[in-house]
KOLDO-714829 format. One record per atom (N, C-alpha, C, O): z, y, x. Coordinates in nm, 2 decimals, always signed. Layout:
BEGIN
- Z|Y|X
...
END
This chain:
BEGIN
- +0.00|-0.12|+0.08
- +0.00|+0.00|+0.00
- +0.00|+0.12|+0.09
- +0.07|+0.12|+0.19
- -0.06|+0.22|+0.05
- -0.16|+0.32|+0.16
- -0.02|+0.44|+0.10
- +0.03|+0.43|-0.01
- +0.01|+0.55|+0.20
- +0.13|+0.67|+0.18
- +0.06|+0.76|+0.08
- -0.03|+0.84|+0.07
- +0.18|+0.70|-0.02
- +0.16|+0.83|-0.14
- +0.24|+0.95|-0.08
- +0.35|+0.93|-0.03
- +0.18|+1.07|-0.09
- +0.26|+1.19|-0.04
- +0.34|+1.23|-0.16
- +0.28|+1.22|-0.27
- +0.47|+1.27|-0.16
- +0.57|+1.33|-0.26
- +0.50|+1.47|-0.33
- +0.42|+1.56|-0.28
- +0.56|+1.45|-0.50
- +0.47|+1.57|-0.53
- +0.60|+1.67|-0.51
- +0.72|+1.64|-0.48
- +0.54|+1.83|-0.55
- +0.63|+1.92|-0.54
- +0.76|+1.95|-0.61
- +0.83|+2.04|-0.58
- +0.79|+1.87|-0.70
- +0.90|+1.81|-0.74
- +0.99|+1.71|-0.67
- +1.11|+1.74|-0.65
- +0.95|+1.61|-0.63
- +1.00|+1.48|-0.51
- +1.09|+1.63|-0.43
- +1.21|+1.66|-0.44
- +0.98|+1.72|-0.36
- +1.01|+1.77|-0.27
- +1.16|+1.87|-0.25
- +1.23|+1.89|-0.16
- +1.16|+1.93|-0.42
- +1.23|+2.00|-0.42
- +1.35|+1.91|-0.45
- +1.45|+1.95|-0.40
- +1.36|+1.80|-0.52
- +1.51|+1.73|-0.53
- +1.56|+1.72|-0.40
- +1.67|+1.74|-0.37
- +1.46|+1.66|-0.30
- +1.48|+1.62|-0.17
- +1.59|+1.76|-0.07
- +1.70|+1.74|-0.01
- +1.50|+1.89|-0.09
- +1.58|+1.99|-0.05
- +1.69|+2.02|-0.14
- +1.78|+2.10|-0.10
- +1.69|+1.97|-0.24
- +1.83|+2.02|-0.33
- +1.93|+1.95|-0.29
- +2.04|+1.99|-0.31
- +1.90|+1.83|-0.24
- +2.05|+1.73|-0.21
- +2.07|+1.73|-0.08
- +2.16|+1.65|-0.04
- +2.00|+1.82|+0.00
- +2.03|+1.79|+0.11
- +2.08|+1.90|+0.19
- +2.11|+1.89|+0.31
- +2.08|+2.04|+0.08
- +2.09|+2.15|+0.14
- +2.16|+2.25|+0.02
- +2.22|+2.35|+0.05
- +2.12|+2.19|-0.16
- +2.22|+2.22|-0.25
- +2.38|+2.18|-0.25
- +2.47|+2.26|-0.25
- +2.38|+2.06|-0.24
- +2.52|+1.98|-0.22
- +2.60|+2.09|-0.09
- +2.70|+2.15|-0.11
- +2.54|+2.08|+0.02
- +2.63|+2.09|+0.13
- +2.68|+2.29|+0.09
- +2.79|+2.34|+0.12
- +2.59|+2.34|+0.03
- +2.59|+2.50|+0.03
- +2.69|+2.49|-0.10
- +2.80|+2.55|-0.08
- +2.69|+2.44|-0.20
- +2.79|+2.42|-0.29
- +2.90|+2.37|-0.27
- +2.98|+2.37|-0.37
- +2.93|+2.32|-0.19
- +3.10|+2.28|-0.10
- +3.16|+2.41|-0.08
- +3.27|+2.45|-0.12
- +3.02|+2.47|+0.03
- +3.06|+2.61|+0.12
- +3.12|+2.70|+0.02
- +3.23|+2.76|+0.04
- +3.03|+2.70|-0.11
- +3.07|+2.79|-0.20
- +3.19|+2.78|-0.32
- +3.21|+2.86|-0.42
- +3.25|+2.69|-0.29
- +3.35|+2.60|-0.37
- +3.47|+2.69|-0.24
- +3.56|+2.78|-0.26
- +3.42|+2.62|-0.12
- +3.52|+2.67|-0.01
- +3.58|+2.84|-0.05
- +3.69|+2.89|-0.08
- +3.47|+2.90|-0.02
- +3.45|+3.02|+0.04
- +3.55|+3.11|-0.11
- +3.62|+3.21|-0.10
- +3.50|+3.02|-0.24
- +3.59|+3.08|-0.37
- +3.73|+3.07|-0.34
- +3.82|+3.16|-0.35
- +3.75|+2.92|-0.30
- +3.87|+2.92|-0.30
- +3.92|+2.98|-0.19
- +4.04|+3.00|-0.22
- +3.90|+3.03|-0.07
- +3.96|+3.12|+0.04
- +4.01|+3.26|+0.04
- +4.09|+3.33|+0.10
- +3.86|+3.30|-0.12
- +3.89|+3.43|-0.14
- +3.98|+3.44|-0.24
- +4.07|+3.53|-0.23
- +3.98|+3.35|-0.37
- +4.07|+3.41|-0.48
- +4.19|+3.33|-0.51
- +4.25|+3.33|-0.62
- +4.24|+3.23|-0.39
- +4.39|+3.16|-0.42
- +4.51|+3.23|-0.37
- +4.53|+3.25|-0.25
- +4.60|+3.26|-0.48
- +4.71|+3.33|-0.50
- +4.68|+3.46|-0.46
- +4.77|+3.51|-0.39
- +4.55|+3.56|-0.49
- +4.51|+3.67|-0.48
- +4.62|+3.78|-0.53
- +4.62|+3.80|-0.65
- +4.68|+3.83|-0.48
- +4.73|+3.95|-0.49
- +4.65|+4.03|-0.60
- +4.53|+4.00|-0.60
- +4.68|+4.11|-0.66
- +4.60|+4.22|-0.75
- +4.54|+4.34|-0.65
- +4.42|+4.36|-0.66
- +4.60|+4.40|-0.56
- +4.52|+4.44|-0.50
- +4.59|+4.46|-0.31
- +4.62|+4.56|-0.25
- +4.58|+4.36|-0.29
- +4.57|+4.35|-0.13
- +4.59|+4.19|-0.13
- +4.68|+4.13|-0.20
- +4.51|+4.12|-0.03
- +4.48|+3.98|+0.02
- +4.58|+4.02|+0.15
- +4.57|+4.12|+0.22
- +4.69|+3.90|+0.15
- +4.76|+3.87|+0.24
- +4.68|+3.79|+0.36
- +4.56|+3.74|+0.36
- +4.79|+3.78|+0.48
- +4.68|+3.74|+0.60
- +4.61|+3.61|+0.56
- +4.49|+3.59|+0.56
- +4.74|+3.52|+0.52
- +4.68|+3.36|+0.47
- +4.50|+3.40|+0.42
- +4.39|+3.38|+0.48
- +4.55|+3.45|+0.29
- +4.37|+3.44|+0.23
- +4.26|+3.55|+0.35
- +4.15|+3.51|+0.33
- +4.26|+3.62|+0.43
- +4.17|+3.69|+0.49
- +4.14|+3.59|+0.56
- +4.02|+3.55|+0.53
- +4.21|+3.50|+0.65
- +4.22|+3.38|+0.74
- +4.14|+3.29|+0.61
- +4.02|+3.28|+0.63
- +4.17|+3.23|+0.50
- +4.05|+3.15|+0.48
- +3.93|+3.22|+0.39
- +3.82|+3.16|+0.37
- +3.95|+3.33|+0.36
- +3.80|+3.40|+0.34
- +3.74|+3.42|+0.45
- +3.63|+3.46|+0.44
- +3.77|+3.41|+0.56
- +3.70|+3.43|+0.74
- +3.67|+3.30|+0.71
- +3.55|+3.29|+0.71
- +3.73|+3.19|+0.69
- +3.68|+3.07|+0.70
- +3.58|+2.99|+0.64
- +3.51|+2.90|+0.68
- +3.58|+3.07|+0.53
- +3.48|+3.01|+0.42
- +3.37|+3.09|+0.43
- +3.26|+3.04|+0.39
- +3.37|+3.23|+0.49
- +3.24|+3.28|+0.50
- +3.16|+3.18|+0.66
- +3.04|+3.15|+0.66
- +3.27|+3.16|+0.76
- +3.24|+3.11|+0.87
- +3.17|+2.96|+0.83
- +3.07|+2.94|+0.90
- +3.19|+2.87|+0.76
- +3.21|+2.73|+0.67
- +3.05|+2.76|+0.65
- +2.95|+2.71|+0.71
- +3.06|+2.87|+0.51
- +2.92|+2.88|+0.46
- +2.80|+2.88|+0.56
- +2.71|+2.79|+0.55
- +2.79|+2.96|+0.63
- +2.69|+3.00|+0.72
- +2.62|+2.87|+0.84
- +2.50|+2.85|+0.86
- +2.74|+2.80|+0.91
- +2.72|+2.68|+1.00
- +2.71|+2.56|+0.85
- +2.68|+2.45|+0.90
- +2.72|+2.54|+0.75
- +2.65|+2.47|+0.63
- +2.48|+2.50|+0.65
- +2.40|+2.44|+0.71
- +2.47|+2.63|+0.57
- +2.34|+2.67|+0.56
- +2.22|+2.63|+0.68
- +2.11|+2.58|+0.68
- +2.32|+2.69|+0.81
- +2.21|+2.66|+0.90
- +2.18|+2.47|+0.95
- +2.07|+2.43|+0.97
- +2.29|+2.39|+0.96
- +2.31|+2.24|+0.99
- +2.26|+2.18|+0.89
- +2.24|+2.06|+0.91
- +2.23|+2.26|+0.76
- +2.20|+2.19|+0.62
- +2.02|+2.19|+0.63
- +1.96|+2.10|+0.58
- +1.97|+2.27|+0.68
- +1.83|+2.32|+0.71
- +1.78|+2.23|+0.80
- +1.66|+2.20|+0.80
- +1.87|+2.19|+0.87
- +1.86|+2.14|+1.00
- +1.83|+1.96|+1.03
- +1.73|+1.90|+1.08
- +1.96|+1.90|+0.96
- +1.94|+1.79|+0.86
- +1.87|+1.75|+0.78
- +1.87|+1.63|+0.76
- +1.78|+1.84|+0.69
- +1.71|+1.82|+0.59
- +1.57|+1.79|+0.68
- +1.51|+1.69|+0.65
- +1.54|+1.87|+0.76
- +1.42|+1.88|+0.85
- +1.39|+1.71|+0.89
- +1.29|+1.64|+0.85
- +1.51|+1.68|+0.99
- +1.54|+1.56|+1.01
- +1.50|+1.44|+0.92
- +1.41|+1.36|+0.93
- +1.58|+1.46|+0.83
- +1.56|+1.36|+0.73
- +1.40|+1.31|+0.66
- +1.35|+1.20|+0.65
- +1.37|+1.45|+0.63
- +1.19|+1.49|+0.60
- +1.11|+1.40|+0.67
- +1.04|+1.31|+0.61
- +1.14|+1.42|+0.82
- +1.07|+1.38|+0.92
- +1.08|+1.24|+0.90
- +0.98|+1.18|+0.87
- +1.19|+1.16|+0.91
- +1.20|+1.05|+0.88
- +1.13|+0.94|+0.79
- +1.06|+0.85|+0.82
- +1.19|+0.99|+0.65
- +1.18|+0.95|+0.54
- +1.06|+0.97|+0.47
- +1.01|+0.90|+0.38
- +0.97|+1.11|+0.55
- +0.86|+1.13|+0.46
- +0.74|+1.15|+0.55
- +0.64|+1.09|+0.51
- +0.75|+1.23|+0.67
- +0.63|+1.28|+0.77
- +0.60|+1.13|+0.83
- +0.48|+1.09|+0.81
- +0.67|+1.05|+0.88
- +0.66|+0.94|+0.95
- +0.61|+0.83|+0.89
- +0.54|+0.75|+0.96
- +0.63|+0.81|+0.74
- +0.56|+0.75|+0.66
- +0.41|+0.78|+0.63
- +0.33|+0.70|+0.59
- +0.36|+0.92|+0.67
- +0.22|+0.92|+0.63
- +0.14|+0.93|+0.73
- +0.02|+0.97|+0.73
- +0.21|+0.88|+0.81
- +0.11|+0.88|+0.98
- -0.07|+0.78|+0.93
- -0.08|+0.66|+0.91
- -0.13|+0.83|+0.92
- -0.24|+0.73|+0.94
- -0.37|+0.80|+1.03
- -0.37|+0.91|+1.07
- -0.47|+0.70|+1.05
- -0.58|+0.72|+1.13
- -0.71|+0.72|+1.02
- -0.74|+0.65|+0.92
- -0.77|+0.82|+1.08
- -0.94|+0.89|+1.02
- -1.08|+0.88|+1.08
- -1.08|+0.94|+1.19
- -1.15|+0.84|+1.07
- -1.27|+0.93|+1.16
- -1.36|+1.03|+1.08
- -1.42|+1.02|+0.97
- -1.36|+1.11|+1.17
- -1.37|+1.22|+1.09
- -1.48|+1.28|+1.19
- -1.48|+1.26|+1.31
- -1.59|+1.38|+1.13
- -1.69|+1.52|+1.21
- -1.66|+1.59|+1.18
- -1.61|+1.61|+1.06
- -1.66|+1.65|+1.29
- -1.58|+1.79|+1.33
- -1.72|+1.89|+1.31
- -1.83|+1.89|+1.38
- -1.70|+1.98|+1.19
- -1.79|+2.11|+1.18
- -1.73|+2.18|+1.25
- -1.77|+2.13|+1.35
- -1.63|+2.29|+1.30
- -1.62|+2.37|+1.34
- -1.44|+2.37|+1.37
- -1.37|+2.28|+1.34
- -1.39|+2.51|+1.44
- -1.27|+2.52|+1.44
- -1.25|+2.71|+1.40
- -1.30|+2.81|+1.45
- -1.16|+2.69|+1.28
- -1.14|+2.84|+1.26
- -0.97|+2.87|+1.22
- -0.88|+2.79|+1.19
- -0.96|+3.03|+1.23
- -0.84|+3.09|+1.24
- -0.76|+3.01|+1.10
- -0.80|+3.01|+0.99
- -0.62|+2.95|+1.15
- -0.56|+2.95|+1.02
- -0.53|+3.01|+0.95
- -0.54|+3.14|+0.96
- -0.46|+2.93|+0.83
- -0.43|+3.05|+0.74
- -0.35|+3.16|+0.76
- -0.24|+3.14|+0.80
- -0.40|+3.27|+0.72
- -0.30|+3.43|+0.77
- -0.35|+3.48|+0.90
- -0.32|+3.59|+0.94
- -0.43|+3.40|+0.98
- -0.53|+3.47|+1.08
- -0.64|+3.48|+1.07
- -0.71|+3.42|+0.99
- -0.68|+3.57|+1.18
- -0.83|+3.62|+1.18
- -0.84|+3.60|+1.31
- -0.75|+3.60|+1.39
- -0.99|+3.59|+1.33
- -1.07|+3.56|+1.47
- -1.03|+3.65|+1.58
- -1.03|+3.62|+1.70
- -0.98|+3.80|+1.53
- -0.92|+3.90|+1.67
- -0.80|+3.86|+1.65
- -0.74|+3.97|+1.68
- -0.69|+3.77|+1.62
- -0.55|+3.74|+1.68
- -0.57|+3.63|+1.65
- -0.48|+3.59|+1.57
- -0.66|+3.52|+1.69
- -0.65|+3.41|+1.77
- -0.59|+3.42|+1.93
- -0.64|+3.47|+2.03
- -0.44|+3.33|+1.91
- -0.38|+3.36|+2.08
- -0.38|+3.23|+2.14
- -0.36|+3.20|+2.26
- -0.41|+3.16|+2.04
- -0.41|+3.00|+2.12
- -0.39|+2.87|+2.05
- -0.33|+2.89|+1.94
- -0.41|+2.77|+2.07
- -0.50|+2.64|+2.01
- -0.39|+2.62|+1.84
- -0.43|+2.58|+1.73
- -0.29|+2.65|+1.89
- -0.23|+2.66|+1.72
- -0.21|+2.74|+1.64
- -0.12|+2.73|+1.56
- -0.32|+2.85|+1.67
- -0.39|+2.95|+1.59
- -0.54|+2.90|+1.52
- -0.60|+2.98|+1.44
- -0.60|+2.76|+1.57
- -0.67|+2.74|+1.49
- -0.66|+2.64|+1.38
- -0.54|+2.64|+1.34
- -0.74|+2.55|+1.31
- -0.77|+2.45|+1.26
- -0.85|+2.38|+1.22
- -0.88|+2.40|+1.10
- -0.91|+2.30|+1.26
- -1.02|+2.16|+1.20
- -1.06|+2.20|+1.04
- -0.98|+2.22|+0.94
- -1.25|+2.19|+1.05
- -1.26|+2.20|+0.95
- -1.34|+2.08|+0.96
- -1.42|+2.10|+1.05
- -1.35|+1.96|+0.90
- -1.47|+1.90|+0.93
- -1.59|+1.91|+0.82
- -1.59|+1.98|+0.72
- -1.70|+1.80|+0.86
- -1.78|+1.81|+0.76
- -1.76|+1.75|+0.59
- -1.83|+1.77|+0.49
- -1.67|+1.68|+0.60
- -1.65|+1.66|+0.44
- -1.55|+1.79|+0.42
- -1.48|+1.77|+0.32
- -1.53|+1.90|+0.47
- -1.49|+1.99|+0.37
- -1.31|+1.98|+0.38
- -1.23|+2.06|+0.31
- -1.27|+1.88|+0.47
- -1.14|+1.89|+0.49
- -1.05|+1.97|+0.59
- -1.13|+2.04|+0.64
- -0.97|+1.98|+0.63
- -0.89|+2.07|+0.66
- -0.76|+2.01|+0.77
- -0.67|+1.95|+0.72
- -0.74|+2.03|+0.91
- -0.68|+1.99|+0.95
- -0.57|+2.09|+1.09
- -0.63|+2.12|+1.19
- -0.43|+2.14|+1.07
- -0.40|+2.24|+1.16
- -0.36|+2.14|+1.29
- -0.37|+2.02|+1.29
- -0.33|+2.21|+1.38
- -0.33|+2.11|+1.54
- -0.17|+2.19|+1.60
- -0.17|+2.29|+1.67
- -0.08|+2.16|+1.57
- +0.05|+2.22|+1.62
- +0.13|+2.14|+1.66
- +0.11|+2.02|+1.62
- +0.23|+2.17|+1.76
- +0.31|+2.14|+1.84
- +0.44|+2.09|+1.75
- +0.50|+2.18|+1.68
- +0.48|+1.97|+1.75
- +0.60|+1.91|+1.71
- +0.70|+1.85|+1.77
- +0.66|+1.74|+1.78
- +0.81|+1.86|+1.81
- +0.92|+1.84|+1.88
- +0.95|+1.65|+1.83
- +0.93|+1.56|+1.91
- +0.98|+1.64|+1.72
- +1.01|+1.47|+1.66
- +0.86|+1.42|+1.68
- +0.86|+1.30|+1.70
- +0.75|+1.46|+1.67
- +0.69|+1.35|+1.73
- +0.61|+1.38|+1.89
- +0.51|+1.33|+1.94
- +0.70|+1.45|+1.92
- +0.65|+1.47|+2.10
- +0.51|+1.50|+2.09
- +0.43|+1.43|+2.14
- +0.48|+1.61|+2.00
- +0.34|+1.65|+2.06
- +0.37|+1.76|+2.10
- +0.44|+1.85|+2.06
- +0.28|+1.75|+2.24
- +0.29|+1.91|+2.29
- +0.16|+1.92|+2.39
- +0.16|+1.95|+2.51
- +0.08|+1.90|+2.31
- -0.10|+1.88|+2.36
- -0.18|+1.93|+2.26
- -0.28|+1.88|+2.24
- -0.14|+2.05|+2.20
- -0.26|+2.09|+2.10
- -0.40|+2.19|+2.20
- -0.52|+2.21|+2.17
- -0.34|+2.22|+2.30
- -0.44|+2.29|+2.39
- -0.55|+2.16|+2.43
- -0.67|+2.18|+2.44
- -0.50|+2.03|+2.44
- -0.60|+1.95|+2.50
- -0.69|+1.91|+2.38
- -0.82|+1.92|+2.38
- -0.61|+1.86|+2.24
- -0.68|+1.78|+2.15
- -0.77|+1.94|+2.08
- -0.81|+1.94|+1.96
- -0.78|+2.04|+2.17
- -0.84|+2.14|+2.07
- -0.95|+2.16|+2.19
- -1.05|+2.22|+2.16
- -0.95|+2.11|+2.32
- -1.08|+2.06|+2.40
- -1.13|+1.93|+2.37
- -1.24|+1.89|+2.41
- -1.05|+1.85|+2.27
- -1.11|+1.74|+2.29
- -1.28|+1.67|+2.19
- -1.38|+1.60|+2.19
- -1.17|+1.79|+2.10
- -1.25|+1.76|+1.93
- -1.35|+1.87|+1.92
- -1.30|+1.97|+1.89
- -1.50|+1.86|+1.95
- -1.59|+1.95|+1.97
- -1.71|+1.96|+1.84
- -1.77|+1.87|+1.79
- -1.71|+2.04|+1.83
- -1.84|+2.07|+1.69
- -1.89|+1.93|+1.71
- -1.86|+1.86|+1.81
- -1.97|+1.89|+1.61
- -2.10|+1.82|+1.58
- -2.01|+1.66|+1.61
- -2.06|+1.55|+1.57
- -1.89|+1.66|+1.67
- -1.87|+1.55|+1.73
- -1.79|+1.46|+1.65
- -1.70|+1.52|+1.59
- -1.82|+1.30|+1.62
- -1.77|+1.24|+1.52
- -1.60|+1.18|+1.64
- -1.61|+1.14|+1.75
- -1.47|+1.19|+1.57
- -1.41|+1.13|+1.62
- -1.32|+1.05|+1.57
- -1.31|+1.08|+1.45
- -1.22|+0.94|+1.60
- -1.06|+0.84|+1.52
- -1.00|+0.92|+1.60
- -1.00|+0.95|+1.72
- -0.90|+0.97|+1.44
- -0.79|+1.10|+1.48
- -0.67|+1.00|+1.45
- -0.68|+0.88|+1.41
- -0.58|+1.06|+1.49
- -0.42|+1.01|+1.41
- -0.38|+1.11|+1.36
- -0.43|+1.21|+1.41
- -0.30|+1.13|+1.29
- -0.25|+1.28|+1.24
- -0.12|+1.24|+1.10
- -0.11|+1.12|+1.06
- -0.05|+1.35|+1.06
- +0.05|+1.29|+0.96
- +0.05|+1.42|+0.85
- -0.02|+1.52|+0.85
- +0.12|+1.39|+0.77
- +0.10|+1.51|+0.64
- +0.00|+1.46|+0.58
- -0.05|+1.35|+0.61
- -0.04|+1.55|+0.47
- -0.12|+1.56|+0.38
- -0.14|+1.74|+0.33
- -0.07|+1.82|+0.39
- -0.24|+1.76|+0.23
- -0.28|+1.86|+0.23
- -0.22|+1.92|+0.08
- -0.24|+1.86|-0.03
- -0.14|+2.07|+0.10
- -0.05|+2.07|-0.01
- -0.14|+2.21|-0.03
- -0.20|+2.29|+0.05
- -0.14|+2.21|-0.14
- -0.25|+2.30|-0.18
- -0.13|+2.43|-0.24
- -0.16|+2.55|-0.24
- -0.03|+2.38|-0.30
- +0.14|+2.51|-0.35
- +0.15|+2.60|-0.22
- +0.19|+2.71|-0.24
- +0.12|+2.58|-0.10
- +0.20|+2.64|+0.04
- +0.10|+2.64|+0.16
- +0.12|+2.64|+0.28
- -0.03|+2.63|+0.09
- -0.14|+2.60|+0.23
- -0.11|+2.49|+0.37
- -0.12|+2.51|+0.49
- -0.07|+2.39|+0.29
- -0.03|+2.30|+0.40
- -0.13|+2.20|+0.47
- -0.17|+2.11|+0.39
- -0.16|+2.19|+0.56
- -0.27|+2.06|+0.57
- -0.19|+1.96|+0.68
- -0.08|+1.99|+0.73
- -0.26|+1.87|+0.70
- -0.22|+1.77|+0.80
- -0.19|+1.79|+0.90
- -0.20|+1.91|+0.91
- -0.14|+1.73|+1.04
- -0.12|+1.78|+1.16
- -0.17|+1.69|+1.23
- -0.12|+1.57|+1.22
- -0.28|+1.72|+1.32
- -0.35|+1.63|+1.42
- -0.20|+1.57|+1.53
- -0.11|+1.65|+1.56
- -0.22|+1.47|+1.56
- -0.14|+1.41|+1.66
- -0.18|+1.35|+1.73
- -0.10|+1.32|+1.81
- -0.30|+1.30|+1.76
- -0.39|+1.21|+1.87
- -0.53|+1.21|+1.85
- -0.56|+1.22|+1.73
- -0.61|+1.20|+1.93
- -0.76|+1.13|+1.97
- -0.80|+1.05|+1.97
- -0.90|+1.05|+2.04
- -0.75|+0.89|+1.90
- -0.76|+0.77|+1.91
- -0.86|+0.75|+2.01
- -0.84|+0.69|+2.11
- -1.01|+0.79|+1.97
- -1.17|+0.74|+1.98
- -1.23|+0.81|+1.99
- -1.21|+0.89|+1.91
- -1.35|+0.85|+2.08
- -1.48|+0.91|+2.07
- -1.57|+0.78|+1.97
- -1.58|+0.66|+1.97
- -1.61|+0.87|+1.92
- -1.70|+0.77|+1.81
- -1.82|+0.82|+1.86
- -1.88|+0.75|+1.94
- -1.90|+0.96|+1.82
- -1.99|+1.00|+1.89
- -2.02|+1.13|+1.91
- -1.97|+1.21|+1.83
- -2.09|+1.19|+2.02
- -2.06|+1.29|+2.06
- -2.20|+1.34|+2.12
- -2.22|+1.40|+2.22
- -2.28|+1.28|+2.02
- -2.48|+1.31|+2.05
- -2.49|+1.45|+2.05
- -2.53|+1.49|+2.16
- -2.46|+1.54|+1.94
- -2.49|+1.61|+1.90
- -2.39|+1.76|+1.92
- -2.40|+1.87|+1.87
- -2.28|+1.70|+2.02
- -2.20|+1.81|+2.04
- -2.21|+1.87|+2.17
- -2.26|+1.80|+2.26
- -2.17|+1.99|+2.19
- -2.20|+2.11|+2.32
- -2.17|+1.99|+2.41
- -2.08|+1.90|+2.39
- -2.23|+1.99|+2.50
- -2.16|+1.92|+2.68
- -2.03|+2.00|+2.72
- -1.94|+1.94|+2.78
- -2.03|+2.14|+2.70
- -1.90|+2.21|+2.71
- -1.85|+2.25|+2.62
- -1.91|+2.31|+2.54
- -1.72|+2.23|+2.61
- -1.70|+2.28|+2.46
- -1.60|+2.41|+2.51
- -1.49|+2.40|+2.56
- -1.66|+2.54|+2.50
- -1.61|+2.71|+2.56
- -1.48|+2.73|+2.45
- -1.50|+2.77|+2.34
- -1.32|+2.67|+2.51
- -1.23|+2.73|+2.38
- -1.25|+2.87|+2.42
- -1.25|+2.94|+2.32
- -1.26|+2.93|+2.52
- -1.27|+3.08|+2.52
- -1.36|+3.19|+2.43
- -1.38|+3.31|+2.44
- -1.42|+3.08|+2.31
- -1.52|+3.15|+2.22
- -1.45|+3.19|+2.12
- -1.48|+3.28|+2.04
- -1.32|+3.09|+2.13
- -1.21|+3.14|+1.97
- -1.11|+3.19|+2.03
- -1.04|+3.23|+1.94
- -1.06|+3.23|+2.15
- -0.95|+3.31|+2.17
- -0.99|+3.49|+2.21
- -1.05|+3.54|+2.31
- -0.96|+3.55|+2.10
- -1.00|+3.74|+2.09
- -1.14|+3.72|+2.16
- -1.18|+3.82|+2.22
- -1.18|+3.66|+2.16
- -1.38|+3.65|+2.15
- -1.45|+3.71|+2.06
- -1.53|+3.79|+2.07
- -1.40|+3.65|+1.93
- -1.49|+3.66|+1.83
- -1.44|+3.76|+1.67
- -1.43|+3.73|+1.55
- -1.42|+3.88|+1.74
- -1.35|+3.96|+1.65
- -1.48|+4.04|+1.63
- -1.48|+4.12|+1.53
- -1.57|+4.04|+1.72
- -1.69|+4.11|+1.67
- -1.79|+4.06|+1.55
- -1.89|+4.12|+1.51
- -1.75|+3.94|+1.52
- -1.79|+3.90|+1.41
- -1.76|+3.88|+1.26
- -1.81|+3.82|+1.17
- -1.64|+4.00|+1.29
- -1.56|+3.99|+1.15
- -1.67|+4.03|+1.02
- -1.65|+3.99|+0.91
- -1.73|+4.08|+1.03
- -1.86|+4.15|+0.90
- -1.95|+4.06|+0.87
- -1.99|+4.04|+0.75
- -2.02|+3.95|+1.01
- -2.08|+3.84|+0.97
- -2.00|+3.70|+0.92
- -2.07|+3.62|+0.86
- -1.88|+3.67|+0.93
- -1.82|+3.55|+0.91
- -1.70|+3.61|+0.75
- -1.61|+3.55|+0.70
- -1.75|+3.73|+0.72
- -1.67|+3.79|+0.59
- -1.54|+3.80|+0.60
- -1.47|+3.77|+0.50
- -1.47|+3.84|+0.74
- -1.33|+3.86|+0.74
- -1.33|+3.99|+0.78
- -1.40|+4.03|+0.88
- -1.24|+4.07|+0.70
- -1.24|+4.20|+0.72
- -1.07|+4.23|+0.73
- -1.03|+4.34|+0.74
END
């Protein structure tokens, strides 16, 4: 059975339990630090000392909760959709929210291939990629290649897959002998009028 990707719902319970629960402790905490045996009007040291605490509580929650959830993601959901493609490579263009004059480097672009799909090439710490400069020499116009990559393409948040390997040259007839990345880094901002980016 082939990885069904979670729909946007899956997604949101997923972050609710993993980052609702722990932030609702904080804020259970942080009530109780500020309003037990509250004076009418002046907080004795006791309660300052656990409203310091519970604001301190909340904050290392929020951030360890974000943190964990990431984790978990990775686990339970990214790792599960790892599969292999072969795929032609049409071109490589600015992702989404850039343009061709702040292109700074290989994970400023993304894979468009010829069926019309969509692939970004970024650097990830849990699966030890840290080669998007090479796999963005590797994969050249016109050139058919077996990718590996994980994700799926979320259309709510502009999300696409993330290349992770080069499995295969499949073929490479019809692609440059050099493939110039220096054509997509601040090269090609003179073409903002012909490629309709303004």
């Amino acid at each position: 059975m082939g990885f069904v990707p979670p729909t946007w719902f899956e997604g949101t319970i997923y972050y609710a339990l993993w980052i609702g629960i722990p932030l609702l402790i904080a804020l259970i905490s942080f009530l109780i630090g500020a309003f037990s045996d509250r004076d009418k009007y002046d907080l004795s040291t006791k309660q300052k000392v656990l409203f310091s605490t519970a604001i301190i509580f909340f904050i290392v929650t929020l951030c360890s909760a974000f943190f964990v959830a990431d984790i978990g993601w990775h686990y339970q959901v990214e790792t599960q959709s790892v599969q292999e493609k072969v795929i032609t490579v049409e071109d490589w263009q600015p992702t989404f929210g850039h343009y061709w004059g702040d292109v700074k480097g290989a994970d400023d672009l993304m894979l468009k291939t010829t069926d019309g799909e969509l692939f970004i090439n970024k650097e990830n710490f849990l699966f030890q990629k840290f080669n998007t400069r090479d796999i963005l020499d590797q994969l050249k116009p016109n050139g058919t290649y077996k990718i590996k990559y994980y994700g799926w393409r979320e259309g709510y948040n502009n999300g696409c897959p993330n290349i992770l390997s080069v499995e295969e040259v499949i073929d490479e007839t019809n692609s440059p002998a050099q493939h110039d990345i220096s054509n997509y880094m601040n090269k090609r901002s003179i073409i903002y009028e012909d490629d309709g980016y303004r």
